[in-house]
Structure formats: C-alpha cells, structure tokens
N, C-alpha and C positions, 0 to 999 in steps of 0.2 A: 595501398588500400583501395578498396572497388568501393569508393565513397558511397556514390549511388545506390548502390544496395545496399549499404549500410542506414543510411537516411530511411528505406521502406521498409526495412526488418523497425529502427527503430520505432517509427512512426507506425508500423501495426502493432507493436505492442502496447503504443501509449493509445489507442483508440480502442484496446482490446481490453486495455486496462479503465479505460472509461465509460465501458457501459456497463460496469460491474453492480455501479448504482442503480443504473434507471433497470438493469434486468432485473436486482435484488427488490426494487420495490415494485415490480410488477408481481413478483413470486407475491409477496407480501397482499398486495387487493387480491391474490387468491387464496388466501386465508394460512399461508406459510409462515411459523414465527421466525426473526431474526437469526437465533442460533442453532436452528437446525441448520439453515441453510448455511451456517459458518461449520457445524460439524460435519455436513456434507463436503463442502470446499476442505477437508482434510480428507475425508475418505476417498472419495474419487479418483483425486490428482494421485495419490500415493502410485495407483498401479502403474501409469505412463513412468512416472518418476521410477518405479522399481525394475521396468524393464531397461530402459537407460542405464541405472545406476549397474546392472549384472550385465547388460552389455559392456560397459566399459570396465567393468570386475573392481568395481569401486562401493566398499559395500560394508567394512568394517568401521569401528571408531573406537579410536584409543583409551582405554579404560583413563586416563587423565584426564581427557575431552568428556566424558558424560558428565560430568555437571556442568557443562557449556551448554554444551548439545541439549541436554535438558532445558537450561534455562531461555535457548534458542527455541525448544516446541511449547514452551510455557507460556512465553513474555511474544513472538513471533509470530507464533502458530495461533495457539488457543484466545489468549488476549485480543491480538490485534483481526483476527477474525472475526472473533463475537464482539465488540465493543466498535468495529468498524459498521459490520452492517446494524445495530442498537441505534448507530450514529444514524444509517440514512432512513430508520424508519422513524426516528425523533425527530430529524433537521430537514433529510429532504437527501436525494444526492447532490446536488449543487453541493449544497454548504459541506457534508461529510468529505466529499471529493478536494473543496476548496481547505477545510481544517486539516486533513491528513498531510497536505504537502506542508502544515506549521512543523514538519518535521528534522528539516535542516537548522534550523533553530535548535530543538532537543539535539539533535544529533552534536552541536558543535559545546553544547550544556553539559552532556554525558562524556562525552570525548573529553573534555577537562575535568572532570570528576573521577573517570574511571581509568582515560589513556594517557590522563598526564598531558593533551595537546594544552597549546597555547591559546587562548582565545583572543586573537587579534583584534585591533579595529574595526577590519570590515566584518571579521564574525560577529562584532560586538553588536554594529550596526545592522545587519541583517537580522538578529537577535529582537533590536528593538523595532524595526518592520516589520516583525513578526507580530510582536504584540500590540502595536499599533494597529495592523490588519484584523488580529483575531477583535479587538474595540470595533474594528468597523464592521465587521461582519456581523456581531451581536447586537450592534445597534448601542452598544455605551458612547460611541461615538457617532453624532448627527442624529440619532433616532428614526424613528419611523421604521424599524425591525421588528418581524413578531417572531425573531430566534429565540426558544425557548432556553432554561437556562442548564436543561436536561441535555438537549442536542448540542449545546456549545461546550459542554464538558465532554460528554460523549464524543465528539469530534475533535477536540484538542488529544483528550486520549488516545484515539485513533492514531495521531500525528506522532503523541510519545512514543506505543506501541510499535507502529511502523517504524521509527528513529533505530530502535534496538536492529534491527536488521544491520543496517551498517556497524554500530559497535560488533554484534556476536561475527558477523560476517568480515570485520580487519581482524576477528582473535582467532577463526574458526577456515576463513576460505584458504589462507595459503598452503593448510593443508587437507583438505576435503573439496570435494567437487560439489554445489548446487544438489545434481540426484542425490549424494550420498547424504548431503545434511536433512531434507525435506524427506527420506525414506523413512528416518529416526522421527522429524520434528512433527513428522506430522501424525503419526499412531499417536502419539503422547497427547498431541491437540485436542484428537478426537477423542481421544479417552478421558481426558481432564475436560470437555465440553459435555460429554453421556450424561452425565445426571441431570444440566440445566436443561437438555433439549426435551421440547413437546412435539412427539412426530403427531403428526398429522397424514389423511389421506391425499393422495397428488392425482392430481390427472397427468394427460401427456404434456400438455400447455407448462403445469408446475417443473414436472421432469426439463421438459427442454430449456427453462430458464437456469433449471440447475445444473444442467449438464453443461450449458454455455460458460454461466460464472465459472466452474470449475476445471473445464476442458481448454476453453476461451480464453477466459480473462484469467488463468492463474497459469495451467501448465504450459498452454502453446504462447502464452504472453510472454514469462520470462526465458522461454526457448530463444521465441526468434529475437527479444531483446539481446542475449549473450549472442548471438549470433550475430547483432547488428553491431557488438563490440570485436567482432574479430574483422568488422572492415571501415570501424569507425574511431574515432577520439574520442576516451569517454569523458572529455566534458562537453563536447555537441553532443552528444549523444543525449547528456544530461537535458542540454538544454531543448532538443527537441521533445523528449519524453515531458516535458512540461504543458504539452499539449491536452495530455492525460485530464484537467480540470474540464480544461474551453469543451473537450467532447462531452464530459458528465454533466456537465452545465446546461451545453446545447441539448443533447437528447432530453434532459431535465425538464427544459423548458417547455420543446416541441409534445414532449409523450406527457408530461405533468401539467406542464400551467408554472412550474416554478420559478421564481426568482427575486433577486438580491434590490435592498432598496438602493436611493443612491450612494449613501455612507458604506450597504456592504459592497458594492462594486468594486470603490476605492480603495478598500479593506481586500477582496479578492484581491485585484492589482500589487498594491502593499507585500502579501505574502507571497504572488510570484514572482516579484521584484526580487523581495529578499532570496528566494531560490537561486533565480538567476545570476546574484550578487554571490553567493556562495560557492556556485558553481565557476562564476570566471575570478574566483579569487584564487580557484584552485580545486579545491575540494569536490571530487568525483563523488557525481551520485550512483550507487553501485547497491542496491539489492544483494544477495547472494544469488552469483548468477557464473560459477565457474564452469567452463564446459568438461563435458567429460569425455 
C-alpha cells in the first residue's frame, strides 16, 4: 500500500467534508433556506455520479434490492440531507459537524436491532460517551450552553440519519458500487425533498457555495476518500477522517465567531473519543464508498 497517498486522499476528503457547514451557512446570510440547499446537493452530484456509474456499466438494481435502495434515498439521501443542514442553521456548524459523528453510537444501536451484531463492551462504552458528550454539548452538563433544544435534536438526527449509511451500505455495497447506489438514491432524495423546498433567487456568490457543497464536499469527497481506501487500512483511515469536526469547528470559529463553552468541549472530546474507541475496537467507518 502507497500509505502516503493514502493519508492525503483521506485527509482531503475529511477537510472537504468539513467545510460543508461553514459554506452551508454562508449560502444561508444570503437568504438560501436549509433544504433547498440539501435538494440541490441531490441534483448536482447525480450527473458526476452517473457518468461514473455508465463508465464502469454499473447501473441496474435488482428488483429485491428496491426497497433497500429506496429506503437508502429516503433515510440517506433525503433525511440526512435536509435535517443535517436544519441542524447547522439552528446550532451552528461546530455543533451540527460535532453531533453527526454521535453516529457510531447509532450505528452499533441499529446493528443490534437490525444485523443481529453483538454489542460488546467497548460498544457499550462508546455508546455511553456518546451520550455523556451529546450532555456536554447541550449544556445538561456544566452549563453555561445557549444550544438550543431544536439544534440538539436536529443534530443527534443528523448523526442517526448518517448512522443508516453504514447499515444500508453492509446490506447494499457487496453488491452495488457507491455510483450505482447514489444514481437511484439520490433522484428519490430530490424528489421526496420538492415540496419542502422554497427556491429563492441566487446570485454567483450563492451558486459557488452550492456548487462547492455539492461538487466539494459530497462527490469529489467521497471519491478521493475510496480512493484513499485502496492504499490505506480502513480503520486509519477512520481515524484520520475524524479530522472532519476540528476543520468545521476551526472554519466555524474563524468565518462565524462560533464556539463550545467549557462542558461542550469536553463533550466534543467525549464523542470523538467514542469514535475513535469504536474504530480501534474494530469496527470500520465506511460510508458507501465502493469504487467502480
């Protein structure tokens, strides 16, 4: 494996992946609501993704797989799209960035629910740093938090939402490729998001943050992330991509003024610990991100 390269495929995509917030709330002070900009990040990406997916002639899905695959553009796509950026215009991206990774936590909740895994020890414990962290974040723990109680929902959602990634994606990737699932999941997104969305007029300024989010931080993101998996171990890989918060945080702060009192710091900490705990316990963090 050509480690090296593998570490800077990872590492741009978790930075690519982290300024999804501070661009989404820039669109936002120019008068862009929430879920257009999440119905947009479905239509965009679609076309990179569909010429991929007919370049590698990967492009059907098994009449048994459509209510996966469905429930993959439903619960993936459309959910964790609009209920992610809802998050960062309630909470801030800091916090939405910092609550979405409470998602190895769900992940190892659903996995015993639905895949029959075991929930060990340390899942158990990672589990409860999770929810100790989401206290500290909210301010139920130490105080001195003005996290509303709209953005801490909003943002633990987020986390559930993204969690389903890995379920649909152990039922879905061993046999579909990344393009082929996202060609499906994401028409359905945008179409089950049309009735919430209120377009609005854009100038070039709005254009170019959504074209970022969507080009950026979604399709070339999990590009060169699978890519940084064919010369890397995915559980470094995991653990680099946890980088993904410290950049939404840092831009958070620099471009907003945003940040965590002392209790949600230790609460940030708290839930990248748990990550990280999850990660070298074994358990690969893995998007759906098969090449084609």
């Amino acid at each position: 494996m050509n480690s090296a390269k593998g570490y800077l495929y990872v590492f741009t995509a978790a930075v690519l992946w982290g300024i999804t917030g501070p661009l989404a709330k820039y669109a936002f002070s120019l008068g862009i609501e929430p879920l257009e900009i999440a119905f947009w990040r479905c239509v965009i990406p679609f076309f990179p993704f569909a010429f991929q997916a007919i370049r590698g002639g990967s492009l059907t899905i098994a009449k048994n797989d459509i209510p996966l695959v469905g429930g993959f553009g439903l619960i993936c796509i459309a959910a964790f799209y609009g209920v992610y950026q809802l998050a960062i215009q309630e909470g801030g991206a800091a916090l939405a960035c910092v609550l979405m990774y409470t998602s190895p936590a769900w992940v190892a909740i659903a996995a015993r629910l639905f895949l029959k895994e075991k929930l060990t020890p340390v899942k158990l414990a990672a589990v409860c740093a999770t929810l100790l962290g989401v206290a500290g974040v909210s301010g139920v723990l130490g105080g001195g938090s003005e996290v509303t109680g709209l953005a801490l929902i909003l943002g633990v959602l987020s986390g559930m939402t993204y969690a389903m990634y890995f379920i649909f994606g152990k039922l879905l990737l061993p046999r579909y490729t990344t393009p082929q699932l996202f060609i499906w999941g994401l028409p359905l997104g945008a179409v089950l998001l049309f009735p919430f969305v209120e377009f609005h007029d854009k100038t070039p300024y709005v254009w170019g943050a959504i074209f970022a989010i969507c080009i950026l931080s979604t399709y070339l993101a999990y590009t060169v992330y699978c890519a940084g998996l064919v010369h890397l171990e995915a559980t470094r890989a995991s653990i680099i991509a946890t980088i993904e918060p410290v950049v939404a945080s840092s831009m958070a702060f620099v471009w907003w003024g945003e940040h965590f009192s002392f209790a949600g710091y230790i609460g940030s900490a708290l839930i990248l610990g748990a990550v990280l705990l999850m990660i070298l316990d074994g358990r690969k963090h893995q998007a759906p991100c098969t090449q084609s």
